[in-house]
C-alpha positions in Angstrom: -143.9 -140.1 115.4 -143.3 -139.2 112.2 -139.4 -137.5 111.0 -139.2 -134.0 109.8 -137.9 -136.0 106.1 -141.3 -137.8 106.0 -143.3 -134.9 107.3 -141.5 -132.7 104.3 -142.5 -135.2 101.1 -145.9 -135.3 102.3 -146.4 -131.6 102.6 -144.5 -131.9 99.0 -146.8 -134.4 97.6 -149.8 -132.7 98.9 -148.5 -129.4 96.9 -148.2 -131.7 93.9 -151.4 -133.1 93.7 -153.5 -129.5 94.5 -151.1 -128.1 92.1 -152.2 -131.3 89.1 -155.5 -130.5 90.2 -155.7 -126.9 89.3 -153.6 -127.7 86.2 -156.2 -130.0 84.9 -159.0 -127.6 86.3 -157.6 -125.0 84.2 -156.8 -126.9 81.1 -160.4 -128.1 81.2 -161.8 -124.5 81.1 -159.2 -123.7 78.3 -160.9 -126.4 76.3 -164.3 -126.2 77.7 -166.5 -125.0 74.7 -168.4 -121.9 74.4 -172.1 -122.1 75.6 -174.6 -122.3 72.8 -176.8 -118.8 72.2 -179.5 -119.0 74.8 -183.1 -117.1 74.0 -186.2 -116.9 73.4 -188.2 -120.0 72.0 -190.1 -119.3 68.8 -191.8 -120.3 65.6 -190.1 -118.7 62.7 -192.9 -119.0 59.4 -192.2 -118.7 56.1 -193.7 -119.3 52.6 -192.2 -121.2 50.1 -189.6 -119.7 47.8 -190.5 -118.2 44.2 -192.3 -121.1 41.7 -191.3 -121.8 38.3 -193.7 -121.1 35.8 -196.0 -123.4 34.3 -193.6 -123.9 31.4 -190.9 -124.3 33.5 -192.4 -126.4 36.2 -192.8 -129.5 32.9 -189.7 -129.1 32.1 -188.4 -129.9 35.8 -190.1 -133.2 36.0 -187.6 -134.2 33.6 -184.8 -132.7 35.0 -183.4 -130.1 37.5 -181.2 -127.5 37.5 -177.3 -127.9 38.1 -177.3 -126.3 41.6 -180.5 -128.4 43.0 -178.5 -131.2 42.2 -175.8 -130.4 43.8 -178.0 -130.6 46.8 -180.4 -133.6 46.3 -178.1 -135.7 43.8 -180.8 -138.7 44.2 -183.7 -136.0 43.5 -186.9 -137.1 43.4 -185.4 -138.8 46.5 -183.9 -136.9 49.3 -181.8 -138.7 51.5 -180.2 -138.8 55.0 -177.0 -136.4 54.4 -176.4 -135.8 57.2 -178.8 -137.7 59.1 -182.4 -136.3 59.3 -184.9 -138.3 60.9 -188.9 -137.4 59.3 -191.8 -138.1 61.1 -194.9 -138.4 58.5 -198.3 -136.5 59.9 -200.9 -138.4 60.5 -199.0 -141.6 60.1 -196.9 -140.8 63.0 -194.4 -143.0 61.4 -190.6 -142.2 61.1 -188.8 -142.4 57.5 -184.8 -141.8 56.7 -185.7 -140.1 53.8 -188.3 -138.6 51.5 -189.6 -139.6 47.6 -191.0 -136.4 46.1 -194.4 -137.8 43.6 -193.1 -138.1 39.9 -196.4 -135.6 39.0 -195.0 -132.9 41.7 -191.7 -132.2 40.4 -188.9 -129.6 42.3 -191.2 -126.3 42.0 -188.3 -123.8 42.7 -187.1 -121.5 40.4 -183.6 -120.0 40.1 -184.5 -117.1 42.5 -186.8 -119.8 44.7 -183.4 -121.9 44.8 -180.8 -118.8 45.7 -184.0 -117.9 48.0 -183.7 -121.4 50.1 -179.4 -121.1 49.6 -180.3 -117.7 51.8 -182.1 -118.9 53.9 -179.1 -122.4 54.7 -176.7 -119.1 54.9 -178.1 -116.7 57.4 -181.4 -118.0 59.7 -179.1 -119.0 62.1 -177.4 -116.0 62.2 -180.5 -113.9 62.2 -181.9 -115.5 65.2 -178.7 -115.5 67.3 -177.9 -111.7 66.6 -181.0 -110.2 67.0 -181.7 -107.9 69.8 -183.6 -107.6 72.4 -186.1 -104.7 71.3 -186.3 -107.4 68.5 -187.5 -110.1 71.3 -183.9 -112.2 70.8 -181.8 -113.5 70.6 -183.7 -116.7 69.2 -182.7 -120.8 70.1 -181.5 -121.8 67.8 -183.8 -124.4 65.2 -184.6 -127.9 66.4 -187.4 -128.7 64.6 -188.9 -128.3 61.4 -192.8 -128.6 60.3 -193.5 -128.5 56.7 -196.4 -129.9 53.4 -195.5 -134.3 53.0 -194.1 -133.6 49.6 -194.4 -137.5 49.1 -198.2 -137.3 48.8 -199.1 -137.5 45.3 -200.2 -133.7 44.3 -198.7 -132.2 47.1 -196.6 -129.0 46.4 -192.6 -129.9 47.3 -191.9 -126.2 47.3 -192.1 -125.6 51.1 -189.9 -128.7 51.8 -187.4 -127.5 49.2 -187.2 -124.3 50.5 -186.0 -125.5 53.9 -184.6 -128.7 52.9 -181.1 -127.3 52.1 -181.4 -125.6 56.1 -181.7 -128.6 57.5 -179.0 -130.1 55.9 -176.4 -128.0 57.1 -177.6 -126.5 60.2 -175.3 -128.0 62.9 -177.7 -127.3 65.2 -181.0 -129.0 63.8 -178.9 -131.9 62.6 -177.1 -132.6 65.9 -180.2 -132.7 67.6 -182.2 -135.2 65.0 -182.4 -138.6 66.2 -184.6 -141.5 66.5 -186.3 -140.9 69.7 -186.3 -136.6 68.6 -187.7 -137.1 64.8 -187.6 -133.4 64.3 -188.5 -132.9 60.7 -192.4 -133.4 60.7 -194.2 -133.4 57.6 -197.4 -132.8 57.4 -200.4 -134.3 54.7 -201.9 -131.2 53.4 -203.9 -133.1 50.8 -207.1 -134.3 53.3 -209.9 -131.6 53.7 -210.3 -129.1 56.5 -212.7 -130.3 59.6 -210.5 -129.2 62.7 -211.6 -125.6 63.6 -209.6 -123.3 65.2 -209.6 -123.4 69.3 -209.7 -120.0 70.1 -211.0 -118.2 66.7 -210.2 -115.0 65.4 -212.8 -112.5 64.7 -212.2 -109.7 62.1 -213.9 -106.0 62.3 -214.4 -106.0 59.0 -214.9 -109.4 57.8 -214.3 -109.9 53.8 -216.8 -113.1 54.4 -219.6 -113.9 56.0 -217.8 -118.1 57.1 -214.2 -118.3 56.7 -213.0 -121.3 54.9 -210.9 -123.8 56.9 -207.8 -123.7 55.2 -205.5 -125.0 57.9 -204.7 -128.7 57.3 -206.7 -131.2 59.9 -202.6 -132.1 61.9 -201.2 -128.4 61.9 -204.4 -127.1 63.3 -204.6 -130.1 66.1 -200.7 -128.5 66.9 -202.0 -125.0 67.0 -205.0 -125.7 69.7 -203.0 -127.8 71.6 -200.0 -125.8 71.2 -197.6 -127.8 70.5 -195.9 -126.5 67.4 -192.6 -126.0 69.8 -190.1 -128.3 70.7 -189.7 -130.0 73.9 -185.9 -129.7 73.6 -186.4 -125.7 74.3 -185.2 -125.2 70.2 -187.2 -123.2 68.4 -189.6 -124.7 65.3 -188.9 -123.6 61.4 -192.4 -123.8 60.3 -192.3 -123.2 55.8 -196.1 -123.5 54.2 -198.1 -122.0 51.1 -199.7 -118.9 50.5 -203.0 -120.2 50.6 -202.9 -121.6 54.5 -200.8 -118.7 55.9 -202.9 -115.6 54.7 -205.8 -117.8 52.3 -207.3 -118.9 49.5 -209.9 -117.2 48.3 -208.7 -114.1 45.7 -209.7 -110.7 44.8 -209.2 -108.1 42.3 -208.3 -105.0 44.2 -208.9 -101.5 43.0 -206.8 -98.6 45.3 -208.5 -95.7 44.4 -205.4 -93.5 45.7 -202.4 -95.8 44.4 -203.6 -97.5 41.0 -199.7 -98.8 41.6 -201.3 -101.2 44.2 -204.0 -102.8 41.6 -203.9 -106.4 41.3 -205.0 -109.9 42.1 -204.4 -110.3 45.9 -205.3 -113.4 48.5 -208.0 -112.0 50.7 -206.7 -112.2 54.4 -208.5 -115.6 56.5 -209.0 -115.3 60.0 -208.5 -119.0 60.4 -204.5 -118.7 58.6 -201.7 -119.8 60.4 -200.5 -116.6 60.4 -203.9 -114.8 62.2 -204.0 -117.4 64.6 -200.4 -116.6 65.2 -200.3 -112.8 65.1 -203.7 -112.8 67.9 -206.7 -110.9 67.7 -205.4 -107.4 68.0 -202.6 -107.9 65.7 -204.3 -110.0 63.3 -207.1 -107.0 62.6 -204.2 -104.9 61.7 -203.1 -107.6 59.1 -206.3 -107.6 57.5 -206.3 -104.0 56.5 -206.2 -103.4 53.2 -203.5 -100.6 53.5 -201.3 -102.8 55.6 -201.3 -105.5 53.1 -198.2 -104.8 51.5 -196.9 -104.9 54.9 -197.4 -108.1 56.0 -198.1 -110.0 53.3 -196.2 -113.3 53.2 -194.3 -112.9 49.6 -192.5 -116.2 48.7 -189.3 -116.2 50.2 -188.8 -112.6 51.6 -190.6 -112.6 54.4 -189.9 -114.2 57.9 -192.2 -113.9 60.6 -190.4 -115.4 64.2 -193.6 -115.9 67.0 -192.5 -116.1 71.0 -194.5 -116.6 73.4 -195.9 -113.7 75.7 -194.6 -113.6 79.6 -198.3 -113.7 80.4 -201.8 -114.1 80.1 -203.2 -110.7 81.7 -206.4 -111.4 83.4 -209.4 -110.6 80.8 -207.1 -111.3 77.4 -208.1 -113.5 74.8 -205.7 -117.0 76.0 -205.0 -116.8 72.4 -203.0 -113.9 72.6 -200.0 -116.0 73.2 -197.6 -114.3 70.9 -195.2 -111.5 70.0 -194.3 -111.1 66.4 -191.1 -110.1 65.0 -191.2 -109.4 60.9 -187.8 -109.7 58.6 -187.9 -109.0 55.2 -186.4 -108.0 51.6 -187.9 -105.5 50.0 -189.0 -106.1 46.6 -189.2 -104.6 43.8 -185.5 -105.9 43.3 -183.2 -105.7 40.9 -181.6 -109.3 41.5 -184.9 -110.7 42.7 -183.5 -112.0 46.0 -182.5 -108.5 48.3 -181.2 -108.2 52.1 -183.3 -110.0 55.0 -183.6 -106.6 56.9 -185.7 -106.3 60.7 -188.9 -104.6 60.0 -191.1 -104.4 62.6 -191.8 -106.0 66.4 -195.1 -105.9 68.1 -194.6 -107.0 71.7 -197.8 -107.8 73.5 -195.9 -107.9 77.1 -195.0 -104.6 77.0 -199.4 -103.4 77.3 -199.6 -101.4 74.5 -202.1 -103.2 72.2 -202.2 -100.4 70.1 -200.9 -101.6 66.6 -200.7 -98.6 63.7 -198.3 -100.1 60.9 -194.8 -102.2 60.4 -191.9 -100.7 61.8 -189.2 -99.6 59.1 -185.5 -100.9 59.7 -182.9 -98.3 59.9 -182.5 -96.8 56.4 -184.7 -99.2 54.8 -188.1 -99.0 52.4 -191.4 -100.7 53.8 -192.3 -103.8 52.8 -193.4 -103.4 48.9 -195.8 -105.1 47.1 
């Protein structure tokens, strides 16, 4: 039998180690980190930032500006810094960096570059903060889908736009590796034979056949859906004007606002952006007096898709998505203005019923 002396240390030695053990438990919560914002899943579109002008656009195949190379040093090569891993569309091959074509140039101008500085500065931030009557808070980006800018003609404009994003983003670059090749790029230079899955019909259709304007990879993504992530991040999709609204142009008289005379895009039931926005949605889009609503101008305008809790029973399957609009209003006096909510149209809720954008507190509509 065991003395009262023995019987005492091991009571004390017991005490000792339960006492280590919530020491260490504690520390390890003191150090644990906090939890990454959790959300909603979604595709964030955007067009490219503003162009240069013709004039302009010569003169940068020569050279750049001093605050583009500050962020591709190499340019017309953009390298791994920090590591970004690209998987090229068809090719399905994965490159550790990307050779913009001698004949494309960087396409951005000064406003186009502070556009894409904006959007390094404050996606993240936009996507974690917003609320839930907006549909967020957002995940955070894990993938990015953009034009090959390596193809010879291809525009470089959407990739420069996001390319100084997903340098930066801790999030997007901690979560590129080999087996997760998260920057996809896409040839946009091969014609248009992949139609749409589940096509949108206009009630007033500006033409008799739409044009397919959506390149042959994208639109394979869009039927199969599979433009999101696996990893449960959310996608950072940045194209031209003339896939997300279309390509054919107009001149269009207002008979009530000569203010709104002009060239405009006429709107394409087979864009990334009607095949997006669904059927009801989408008919809203096309209207001529919503146009200045929801047109995508370059760089101002930030459209964030998440998927709909269901599929009630007689819908279009299409209708997979809600759509959440950020934008600056323009016209403005430093060309770049304050990403501001605008609007959210939230399919889950059974109201189909879509009138008009949804100001921001204190803000303008969307201008032309």
């Amino acid at each position: 039998m065991k003395s009262a002396k023995q019987l005492s240390f091991m009571v004390f030695v017991l005490l000792m180690f339960v006492a280590s053990q919530f020491a260490m438990t504690a520390s390890s919560r003191l150090v644990t980190p906090k939890p990454a914002i959790t959300g909603n899943q979604a595709i964030i579109v955007i067009r490219h930032g503003d162009d240069l002008s013709n004039k302009e656009w010569l003169h940068s195949l020569k050279d750049q500006t001093t605050s583009w190379k500050s962020i591709a040093p190499l340019w017309p090569q953009y390298s791994e810094n920090p590591k970004i891993f690209n998987k090229f569309i068809p090719e399905n091959q994965t490159h550790k960096s990307v050779t913009v074509q001698a004949t494309v140039g960087h396409g951005l101008s000064p406003i186009g570059e502070s556009q894409a500085k904006r959007l390094k500065e404050i996606l993240s931030t936009i996507l974690s903060q917003a609320t839930t009557d907006h549909l967020g808070p957002f995940e955070p980006v894990t993938r990015a889908i953009t034009i090959n800018p390596s193809i010879e003609d291809a525009t470089a404009n959407p990739f420069d736009t996001i390319y100084p994003f997903l340098q930066k983003d801790p999030t997007f670059t901690s979560k590129s590796t080999v087996d997760n090749a998260n920057l996809l790029l896409v040839n946009n230079q091969t014609s248009r034979t992949v139609f749409p899955l589940y096509p949108i019909t206009l009630s007033t259709p500006s033409t008799a056949t739409p044009q397919l304007i959506v390149a042959d990879e994208l639109q394979k993504m869009i039927n199969d859906d599979t433009l999101l992530p696996s990893d449960g991040g959310s996608t950072l999709l940045c194209w031209d004007g003339e896939s997300l609204w279309g390509r054919e142009k107009i001149d269009y008289v207002d008979k009530l606002n000569s203010n709104n005379n002009g060239p405009r895009r006429v709107f394409n039931p087979n864009s990334i952006l009607a095949q997006l926005a669904n059927q009801t949605l989408s008919n809203q889009m096309a209207k001529d007096e919503n146009y200045n609503d929801f047109y995508p101008q370059k760089g101002s305008i930030i459209y964030i898709f998440t998927k709909r809790a269901g599929t009630p029973s007689g819908t279009n399957p299409q209708q997979k998505y809600n759509m959440t609009i950020y934008s600056s209003f323009t016209p403005l006096t430093d060309g770049l203005g304050v990403l501001t909510w605008r609007g959210t149209w939230n399919s889950d809720n059974g109201d189909r019923t879509v009138n008009s954008v949804v100001t921001g507190l204190g803000q303008m509509p969307i201008q032309k």
